[in-house]
VOMAR-513640 format. One record per residue: x, y, z of N, C-alpha, C in turn; residue in one letter; residue number from 1. Coordinates in steps of 0.02 Angstrom, whole numbers, plus 32768, in hexadecimal, padded with zeros to 4 digits. Atoms other than C-alpha are relative to their C-alpha. Layout:
N
<r><n_u>X</n_u><n_v>Y</n_v><n_w>Z</n_w><ca_u>X</ca_u><ca_v>Y</ca_v><ca_w>Z</ca_w><c_u>X</c_u><c_v>Y</c_v><c_w>Z</c_w><type>A</type><seq>NUM</seq></r>
...
END
This chain:
81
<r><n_u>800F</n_u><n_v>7FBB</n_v><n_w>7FF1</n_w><ca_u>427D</ca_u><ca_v>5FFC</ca_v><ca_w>2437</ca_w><c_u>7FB7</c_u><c_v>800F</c_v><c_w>7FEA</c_w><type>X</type><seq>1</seq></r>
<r><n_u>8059</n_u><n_v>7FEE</n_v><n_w>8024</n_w><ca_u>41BF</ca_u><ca_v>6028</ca_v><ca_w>2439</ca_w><c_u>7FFF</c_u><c_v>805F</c_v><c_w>7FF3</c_w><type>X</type><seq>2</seq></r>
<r><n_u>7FFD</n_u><n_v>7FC0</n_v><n_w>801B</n_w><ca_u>41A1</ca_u><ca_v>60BB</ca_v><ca_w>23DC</ca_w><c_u>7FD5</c_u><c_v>8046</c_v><c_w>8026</c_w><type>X</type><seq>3</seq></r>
<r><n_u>8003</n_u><n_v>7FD9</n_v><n_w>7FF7</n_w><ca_u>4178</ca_u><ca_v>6164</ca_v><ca_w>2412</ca_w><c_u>7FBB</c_u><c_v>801B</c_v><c_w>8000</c_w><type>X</type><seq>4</seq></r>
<r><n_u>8037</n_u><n_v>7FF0</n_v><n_w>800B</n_w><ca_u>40CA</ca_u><ca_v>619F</ca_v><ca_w>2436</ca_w><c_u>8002</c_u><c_v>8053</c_v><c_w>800F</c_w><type>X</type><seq>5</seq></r>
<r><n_u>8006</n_u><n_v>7FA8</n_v><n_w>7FFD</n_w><ca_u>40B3</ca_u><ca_v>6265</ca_v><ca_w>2411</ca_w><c_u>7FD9</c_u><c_v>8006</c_v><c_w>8030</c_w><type>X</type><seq>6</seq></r>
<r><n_u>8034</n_u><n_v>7FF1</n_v><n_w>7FB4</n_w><ca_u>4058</ca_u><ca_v>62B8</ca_v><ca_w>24B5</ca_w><c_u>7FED</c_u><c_v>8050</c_v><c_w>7FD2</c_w><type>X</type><seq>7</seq></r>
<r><n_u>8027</n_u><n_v>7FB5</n_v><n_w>801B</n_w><ca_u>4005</ca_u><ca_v>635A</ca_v><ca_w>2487</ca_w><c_u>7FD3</c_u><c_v>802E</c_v><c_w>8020</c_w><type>X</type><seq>8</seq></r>
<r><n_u>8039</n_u><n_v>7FE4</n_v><n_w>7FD4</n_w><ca_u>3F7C</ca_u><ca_v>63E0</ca_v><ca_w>24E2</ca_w><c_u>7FC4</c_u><c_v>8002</c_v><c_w>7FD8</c_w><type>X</type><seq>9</seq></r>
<r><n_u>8040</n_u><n_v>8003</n_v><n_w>800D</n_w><ca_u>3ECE</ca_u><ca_v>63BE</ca_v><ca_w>24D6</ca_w><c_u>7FE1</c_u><c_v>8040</c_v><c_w>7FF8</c_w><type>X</type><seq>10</seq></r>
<r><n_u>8021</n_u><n_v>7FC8</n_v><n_w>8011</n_w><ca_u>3E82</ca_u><ca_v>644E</ca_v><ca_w>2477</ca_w><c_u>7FAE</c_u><c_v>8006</c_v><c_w>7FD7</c_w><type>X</type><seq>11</seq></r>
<r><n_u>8050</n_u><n_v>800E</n_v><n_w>7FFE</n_w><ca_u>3DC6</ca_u><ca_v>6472</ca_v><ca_w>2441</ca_w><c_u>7FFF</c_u><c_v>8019</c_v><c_w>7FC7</c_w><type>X</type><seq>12</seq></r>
<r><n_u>8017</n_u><n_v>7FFF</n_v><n_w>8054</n_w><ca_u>3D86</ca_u><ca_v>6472</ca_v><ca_w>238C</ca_w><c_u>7FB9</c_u><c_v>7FF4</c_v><c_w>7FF6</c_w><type>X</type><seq>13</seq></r>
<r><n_u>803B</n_u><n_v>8001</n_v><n_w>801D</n_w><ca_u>3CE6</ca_u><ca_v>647A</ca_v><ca_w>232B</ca_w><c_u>7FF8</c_u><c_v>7FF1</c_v><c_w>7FCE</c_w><type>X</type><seq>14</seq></r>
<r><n_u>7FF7</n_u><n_v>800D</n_v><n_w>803D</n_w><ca_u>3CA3</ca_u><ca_v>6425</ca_v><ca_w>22AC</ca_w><c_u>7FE6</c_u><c_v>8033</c_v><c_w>7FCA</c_w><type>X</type><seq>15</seq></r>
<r><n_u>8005</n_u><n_v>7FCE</n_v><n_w>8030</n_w><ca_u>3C9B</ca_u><ca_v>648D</ca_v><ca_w>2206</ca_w><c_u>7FC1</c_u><c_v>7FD0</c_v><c_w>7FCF</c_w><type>X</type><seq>16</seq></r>
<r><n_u>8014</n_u><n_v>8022</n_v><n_w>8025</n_w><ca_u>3C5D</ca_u><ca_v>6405</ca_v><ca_w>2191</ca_w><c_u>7FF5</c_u><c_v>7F98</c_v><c_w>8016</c_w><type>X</type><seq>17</seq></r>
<r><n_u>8002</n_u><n_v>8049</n_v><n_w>7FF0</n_w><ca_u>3C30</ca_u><ca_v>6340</ca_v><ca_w>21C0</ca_w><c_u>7FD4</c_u><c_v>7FD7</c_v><c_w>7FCA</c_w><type>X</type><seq>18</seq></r>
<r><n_u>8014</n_u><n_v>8025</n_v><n_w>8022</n_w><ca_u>3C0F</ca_u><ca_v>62E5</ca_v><ca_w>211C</ca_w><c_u>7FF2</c_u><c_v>7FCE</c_v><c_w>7FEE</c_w><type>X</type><seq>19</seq></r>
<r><n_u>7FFA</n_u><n_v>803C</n_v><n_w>8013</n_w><ca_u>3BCE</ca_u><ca_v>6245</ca_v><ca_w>20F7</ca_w><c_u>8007</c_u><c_v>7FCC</c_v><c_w>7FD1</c_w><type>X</type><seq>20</seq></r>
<r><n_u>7FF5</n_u><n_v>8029</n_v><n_w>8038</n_w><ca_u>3C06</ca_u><ca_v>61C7</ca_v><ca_w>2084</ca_w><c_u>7FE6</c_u><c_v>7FBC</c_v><c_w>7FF1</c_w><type>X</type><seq>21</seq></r>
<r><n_u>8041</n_u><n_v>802E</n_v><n_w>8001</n_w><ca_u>3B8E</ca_u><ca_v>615B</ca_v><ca_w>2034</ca_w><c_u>801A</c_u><c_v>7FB4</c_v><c_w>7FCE</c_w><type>X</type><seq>22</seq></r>
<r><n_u>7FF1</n_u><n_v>8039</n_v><n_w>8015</n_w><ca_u>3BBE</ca_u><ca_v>6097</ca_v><ca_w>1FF3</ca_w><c_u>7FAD</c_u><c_v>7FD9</c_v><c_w>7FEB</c_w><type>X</type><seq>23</seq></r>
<r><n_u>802D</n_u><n_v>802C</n_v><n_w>8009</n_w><ca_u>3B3E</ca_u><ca_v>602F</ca_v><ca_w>1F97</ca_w><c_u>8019</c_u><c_v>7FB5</c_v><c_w>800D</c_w><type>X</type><seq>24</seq></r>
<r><n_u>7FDB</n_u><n_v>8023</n_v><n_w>7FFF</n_w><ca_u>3B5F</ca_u><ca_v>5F90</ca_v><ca_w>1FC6</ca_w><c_u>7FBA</c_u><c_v>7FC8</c_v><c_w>7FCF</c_w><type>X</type><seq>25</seq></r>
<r><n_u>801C</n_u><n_v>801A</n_v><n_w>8042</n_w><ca_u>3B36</ca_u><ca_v>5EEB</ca_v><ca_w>1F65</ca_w><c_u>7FAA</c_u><c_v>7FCA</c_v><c_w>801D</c_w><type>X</type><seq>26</seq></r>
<r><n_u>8054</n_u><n_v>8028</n_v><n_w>7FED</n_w><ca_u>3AA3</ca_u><ca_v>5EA6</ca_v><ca_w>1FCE</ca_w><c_u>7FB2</c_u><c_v>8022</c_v><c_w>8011</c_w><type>X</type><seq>27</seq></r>
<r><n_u>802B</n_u><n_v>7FD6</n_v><n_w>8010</n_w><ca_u>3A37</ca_u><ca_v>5F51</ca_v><ca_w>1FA7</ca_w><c_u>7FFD</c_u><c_v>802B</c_v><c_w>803C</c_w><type>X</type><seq>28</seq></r>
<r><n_u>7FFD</n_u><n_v>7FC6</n_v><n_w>7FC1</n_w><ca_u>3A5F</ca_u><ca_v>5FB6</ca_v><ca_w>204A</ca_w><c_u>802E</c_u><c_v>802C</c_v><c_w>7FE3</c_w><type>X</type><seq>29</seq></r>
<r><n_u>7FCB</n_u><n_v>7FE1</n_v><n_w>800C</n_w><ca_u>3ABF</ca_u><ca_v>6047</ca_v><ca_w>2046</ca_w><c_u>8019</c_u><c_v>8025</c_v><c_w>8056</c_w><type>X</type><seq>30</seq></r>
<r><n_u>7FDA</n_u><n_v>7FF8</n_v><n_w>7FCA</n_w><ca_u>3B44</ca_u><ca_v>6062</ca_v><ca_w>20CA</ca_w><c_u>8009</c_u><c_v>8056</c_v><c_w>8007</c_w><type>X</type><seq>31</seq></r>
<r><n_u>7FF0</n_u><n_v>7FBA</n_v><n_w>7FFE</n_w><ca_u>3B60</ca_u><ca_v>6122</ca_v><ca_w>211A</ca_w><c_u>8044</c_u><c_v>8008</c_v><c_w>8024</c_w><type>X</type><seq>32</seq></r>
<r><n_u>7FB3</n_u><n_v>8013</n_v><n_w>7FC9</n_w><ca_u>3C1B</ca_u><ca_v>6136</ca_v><ca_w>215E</ca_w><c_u>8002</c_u><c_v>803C</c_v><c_w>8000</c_w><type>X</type><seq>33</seq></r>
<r><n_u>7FDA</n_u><n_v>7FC5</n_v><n_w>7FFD</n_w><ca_u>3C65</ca_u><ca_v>61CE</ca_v><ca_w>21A4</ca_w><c_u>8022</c_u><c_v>7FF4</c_v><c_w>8048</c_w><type>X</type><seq>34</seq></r>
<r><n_u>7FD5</n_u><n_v>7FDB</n_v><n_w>7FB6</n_w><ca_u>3CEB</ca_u><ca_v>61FE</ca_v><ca_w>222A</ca_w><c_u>7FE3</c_u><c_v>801D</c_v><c_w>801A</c_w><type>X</type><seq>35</seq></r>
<r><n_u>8009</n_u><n_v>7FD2</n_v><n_w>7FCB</n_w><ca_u>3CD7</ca_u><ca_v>625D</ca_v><ca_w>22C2</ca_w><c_u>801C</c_u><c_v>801A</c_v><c_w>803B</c_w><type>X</type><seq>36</seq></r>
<r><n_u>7FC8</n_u><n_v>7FE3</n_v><n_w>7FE0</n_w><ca_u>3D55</ca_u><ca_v>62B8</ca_v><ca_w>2305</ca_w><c_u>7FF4</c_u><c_v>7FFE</c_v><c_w>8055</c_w><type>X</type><seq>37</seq></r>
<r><n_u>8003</n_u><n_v>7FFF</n_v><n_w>7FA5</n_w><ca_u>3D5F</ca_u><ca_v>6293</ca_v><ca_w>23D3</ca_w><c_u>8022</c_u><c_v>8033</c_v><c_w>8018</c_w><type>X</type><seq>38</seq></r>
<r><n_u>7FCE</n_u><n_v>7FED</n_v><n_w>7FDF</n_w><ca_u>3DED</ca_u><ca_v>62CD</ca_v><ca_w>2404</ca_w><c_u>8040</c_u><c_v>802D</c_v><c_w>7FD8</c_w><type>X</type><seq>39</seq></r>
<r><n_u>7FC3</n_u><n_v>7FD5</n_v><n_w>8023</n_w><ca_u>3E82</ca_u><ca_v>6367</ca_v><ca_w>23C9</ca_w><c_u>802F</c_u><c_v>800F</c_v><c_w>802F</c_w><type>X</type><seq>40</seq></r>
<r><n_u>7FCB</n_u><n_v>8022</n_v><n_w>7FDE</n_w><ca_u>3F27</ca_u><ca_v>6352</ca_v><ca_w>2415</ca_w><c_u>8028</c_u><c_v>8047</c_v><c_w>7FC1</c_w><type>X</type><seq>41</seq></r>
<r><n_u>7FDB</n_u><n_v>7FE5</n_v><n_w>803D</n_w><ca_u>3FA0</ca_u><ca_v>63EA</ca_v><ca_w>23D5</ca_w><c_u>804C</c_u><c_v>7FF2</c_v><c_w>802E</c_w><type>X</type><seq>42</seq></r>
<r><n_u>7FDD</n_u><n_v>801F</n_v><n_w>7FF0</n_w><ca_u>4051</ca_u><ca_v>63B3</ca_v><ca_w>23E2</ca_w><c_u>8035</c_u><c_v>8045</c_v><c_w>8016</c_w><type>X</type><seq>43</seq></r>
<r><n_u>7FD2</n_u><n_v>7FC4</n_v><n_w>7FF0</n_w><ca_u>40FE</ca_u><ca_v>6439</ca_v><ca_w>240D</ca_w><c_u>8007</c_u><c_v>7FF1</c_v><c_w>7FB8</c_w><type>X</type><seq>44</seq></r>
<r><n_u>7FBC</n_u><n_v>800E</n_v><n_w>8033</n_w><ca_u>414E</ca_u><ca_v>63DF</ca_v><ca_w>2359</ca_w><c_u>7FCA</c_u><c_v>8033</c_v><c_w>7FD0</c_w><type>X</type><seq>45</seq></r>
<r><n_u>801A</n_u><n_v>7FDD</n_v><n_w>8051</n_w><ca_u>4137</ca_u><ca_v>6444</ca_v><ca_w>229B</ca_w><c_u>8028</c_u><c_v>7FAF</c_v><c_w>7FE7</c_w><type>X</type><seq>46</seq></r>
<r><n_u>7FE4</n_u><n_v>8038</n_v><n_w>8041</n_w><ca_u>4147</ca_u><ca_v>63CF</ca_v><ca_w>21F7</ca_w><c_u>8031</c_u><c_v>801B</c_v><c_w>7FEC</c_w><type>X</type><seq>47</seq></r>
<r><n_u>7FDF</n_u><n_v>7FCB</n_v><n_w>8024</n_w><ca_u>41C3</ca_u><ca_v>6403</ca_v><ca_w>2190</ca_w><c_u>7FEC</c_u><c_v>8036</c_v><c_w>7FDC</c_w><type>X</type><seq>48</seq></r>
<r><n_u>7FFF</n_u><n_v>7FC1</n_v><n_w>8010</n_w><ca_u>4160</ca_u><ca_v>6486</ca_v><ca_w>213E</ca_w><c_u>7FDC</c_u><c_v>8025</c_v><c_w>8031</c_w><type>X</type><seq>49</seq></r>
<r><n_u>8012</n_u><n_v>7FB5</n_v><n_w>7FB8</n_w><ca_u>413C</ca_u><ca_v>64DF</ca_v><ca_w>21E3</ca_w><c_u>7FC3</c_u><c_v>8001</c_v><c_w>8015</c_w><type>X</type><seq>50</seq></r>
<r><n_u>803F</n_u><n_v>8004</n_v><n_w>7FD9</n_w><ca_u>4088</ca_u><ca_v>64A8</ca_v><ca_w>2215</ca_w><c_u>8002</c_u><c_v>7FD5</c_v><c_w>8026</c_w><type>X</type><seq>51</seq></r>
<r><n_u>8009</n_u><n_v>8026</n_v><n_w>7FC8</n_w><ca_u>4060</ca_u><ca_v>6469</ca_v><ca_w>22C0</ca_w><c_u>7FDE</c_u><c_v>7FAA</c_v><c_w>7FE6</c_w><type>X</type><seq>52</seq></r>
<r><n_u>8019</n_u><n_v>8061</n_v><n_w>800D</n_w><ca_u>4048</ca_u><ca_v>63AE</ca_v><ca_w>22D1</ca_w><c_u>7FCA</c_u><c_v>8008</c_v><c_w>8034</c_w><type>X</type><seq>53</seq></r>
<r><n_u>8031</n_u><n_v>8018</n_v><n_w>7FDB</n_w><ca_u>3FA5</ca_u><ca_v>6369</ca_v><ca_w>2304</ca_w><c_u>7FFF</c_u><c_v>7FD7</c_v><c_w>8027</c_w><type>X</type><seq>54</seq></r>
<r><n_u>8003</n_u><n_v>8053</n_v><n_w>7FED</n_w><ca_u>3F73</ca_u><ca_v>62CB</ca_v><ca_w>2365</ca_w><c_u>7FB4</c_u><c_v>8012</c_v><c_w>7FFF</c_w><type>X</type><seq>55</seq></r>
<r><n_u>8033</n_u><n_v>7FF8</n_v><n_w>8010</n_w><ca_u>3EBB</ca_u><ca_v>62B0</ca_v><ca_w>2332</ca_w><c_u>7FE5</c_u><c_v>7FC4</c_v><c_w>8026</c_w><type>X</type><seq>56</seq></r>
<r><n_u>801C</n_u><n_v>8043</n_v><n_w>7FFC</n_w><ca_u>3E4C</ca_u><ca_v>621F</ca_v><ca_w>2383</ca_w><c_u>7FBA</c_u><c_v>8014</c_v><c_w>7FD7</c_w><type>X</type><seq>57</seq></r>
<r><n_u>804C</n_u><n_v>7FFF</n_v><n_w>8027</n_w><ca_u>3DA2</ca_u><ca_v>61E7</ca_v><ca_w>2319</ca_w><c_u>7FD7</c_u><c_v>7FC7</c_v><c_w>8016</c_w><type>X</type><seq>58</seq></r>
<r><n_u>8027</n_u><n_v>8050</n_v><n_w>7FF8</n_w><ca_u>3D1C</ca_u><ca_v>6169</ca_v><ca_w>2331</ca_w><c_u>7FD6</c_u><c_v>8007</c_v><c_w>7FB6</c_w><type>X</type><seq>59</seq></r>
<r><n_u>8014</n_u><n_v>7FF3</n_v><n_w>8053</n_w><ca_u>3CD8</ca_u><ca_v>6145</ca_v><ca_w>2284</ca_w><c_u>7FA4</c_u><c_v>7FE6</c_v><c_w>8011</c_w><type>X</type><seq>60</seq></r>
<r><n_u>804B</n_u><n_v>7FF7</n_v><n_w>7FFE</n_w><ca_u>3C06</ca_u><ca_v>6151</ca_v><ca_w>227E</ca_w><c_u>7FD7</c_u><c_v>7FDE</c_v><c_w>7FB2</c_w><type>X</type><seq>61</seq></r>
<r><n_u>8027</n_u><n_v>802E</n_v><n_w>8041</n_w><ca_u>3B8D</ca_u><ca_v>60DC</ca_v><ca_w>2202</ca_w><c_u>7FBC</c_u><c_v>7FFA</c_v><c_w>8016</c_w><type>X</type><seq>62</seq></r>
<r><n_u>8050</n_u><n_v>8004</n_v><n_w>8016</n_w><ca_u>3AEE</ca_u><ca_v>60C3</ca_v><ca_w>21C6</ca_w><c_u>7FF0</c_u><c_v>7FDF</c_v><c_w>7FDD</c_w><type>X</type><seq>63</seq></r>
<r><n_u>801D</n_u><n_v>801C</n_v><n_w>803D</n_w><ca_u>3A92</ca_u><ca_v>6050</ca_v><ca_w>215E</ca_w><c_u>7FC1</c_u><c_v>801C</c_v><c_w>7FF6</c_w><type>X</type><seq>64</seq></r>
<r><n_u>8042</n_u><n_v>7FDE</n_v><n_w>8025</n_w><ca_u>3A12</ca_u><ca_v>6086</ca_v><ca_w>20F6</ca_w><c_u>7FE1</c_u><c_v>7FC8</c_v><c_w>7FBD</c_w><type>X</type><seq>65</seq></r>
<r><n_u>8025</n_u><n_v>803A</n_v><n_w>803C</n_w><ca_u>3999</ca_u><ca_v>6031</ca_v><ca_w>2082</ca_w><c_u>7FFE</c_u><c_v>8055</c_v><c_w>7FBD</c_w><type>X</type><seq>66</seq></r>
<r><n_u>7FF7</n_u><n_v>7FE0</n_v><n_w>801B</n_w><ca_u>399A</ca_u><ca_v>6070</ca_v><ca_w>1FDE</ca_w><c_u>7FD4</c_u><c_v>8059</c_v><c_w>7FF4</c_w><type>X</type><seq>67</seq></r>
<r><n_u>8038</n_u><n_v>7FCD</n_v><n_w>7FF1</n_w><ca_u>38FE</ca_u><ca_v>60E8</ca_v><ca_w>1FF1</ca_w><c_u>800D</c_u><c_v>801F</c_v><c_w>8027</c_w><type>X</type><seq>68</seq></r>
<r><n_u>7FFF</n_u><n_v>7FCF</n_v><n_w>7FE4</n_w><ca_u>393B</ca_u><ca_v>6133</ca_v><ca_w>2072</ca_w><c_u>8042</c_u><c_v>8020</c_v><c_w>8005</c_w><type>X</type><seq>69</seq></r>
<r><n_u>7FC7</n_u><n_v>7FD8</n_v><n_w>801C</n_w><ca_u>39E5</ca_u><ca_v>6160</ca_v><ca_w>202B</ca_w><c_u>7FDE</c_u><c_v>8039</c_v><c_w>7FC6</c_w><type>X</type><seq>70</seq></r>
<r><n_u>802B</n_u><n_v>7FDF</n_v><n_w>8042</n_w><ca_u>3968</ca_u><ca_v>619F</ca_v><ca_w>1FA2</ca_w><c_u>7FF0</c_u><c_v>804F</c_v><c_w>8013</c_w><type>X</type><seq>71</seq></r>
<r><n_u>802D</n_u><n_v>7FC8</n_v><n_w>7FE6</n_w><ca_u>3903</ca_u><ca_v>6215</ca_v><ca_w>201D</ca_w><c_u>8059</c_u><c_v>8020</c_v><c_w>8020</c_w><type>X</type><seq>72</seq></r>
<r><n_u>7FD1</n_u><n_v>7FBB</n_v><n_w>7FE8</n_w><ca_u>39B6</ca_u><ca_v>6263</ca_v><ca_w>206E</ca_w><c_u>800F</c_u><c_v>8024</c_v><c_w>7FB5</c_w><type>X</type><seq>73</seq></r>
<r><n_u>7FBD</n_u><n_v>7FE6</n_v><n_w>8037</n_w><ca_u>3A19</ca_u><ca_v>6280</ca_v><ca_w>1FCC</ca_w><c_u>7FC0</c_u><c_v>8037</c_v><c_w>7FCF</c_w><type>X</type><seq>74</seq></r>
<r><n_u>802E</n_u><n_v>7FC1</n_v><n_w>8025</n_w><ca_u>3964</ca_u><ca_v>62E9</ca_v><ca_w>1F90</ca_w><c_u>7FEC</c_u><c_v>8033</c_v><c_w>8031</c_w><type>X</type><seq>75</seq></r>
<r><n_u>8000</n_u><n_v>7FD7</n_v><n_w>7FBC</n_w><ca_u>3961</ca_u><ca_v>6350</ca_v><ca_w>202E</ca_w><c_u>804F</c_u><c_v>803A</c_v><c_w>7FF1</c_w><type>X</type><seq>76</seq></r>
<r><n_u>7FA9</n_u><n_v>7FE2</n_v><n_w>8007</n_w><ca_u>3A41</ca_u><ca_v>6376</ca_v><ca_w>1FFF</ca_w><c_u>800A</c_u><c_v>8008</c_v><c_w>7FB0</c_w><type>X</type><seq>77</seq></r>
<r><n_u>7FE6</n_u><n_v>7FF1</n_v><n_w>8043</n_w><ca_u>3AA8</ca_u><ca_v>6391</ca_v><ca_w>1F7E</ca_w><c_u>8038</c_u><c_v>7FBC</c_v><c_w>7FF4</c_w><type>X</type><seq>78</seq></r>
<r><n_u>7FD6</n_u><n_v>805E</n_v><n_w>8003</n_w><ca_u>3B00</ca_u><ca_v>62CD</ca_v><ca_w>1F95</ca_w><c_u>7FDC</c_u><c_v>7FF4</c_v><c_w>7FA3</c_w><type>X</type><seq>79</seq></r>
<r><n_u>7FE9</n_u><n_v>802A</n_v><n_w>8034</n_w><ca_u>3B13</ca_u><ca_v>6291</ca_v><ca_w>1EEA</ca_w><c_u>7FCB</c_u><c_v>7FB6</c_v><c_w>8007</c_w><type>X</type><seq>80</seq></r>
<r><n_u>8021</n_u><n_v>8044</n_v><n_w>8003</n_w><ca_u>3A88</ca_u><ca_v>620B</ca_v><ca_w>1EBB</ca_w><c_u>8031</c_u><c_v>7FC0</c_v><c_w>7FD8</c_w><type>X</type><seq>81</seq></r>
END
């Protein structure tokens, strides 16, 4: 029995906030990762405590950065050196 794929209506959203999350990695780059919401899918079902179910698609977004120029964003923001 193959399992059950939720169907849902394609409804339109905006992003509020799109943050990036910053990895040093160990060969002196630093990696930038964040999601990015494609696609919102709202379903008929509730959870059990009574909010609509989603179906979300994302494509996830990166960056490498040398350390200097993780330097120059994070003194531009409020990112956490």
């Amino acid at each position: 029995m193959q399992p059950q794929i939720p169907s849902g209506k394609a409804i339109g959203y905006k992003p509020l906030v799109e943050e990036w999350n910053y990895y040093s990695v160990d060969d002196g780059y630093v990696l930038g990762i964040k999601m990015v919401l494609t696609k919102v899918l709202k379903t008929s079902q509730m959870d059990p405590a009574g909010n609509p179910v989603y179906i979300v698609q994302q494509q996830p977004a990166m960056q490498v950065l040398t350390q200097e120029e993780y330097r120059s964003i994070t003194s531009r923001s409020q990112i956490p050196k």
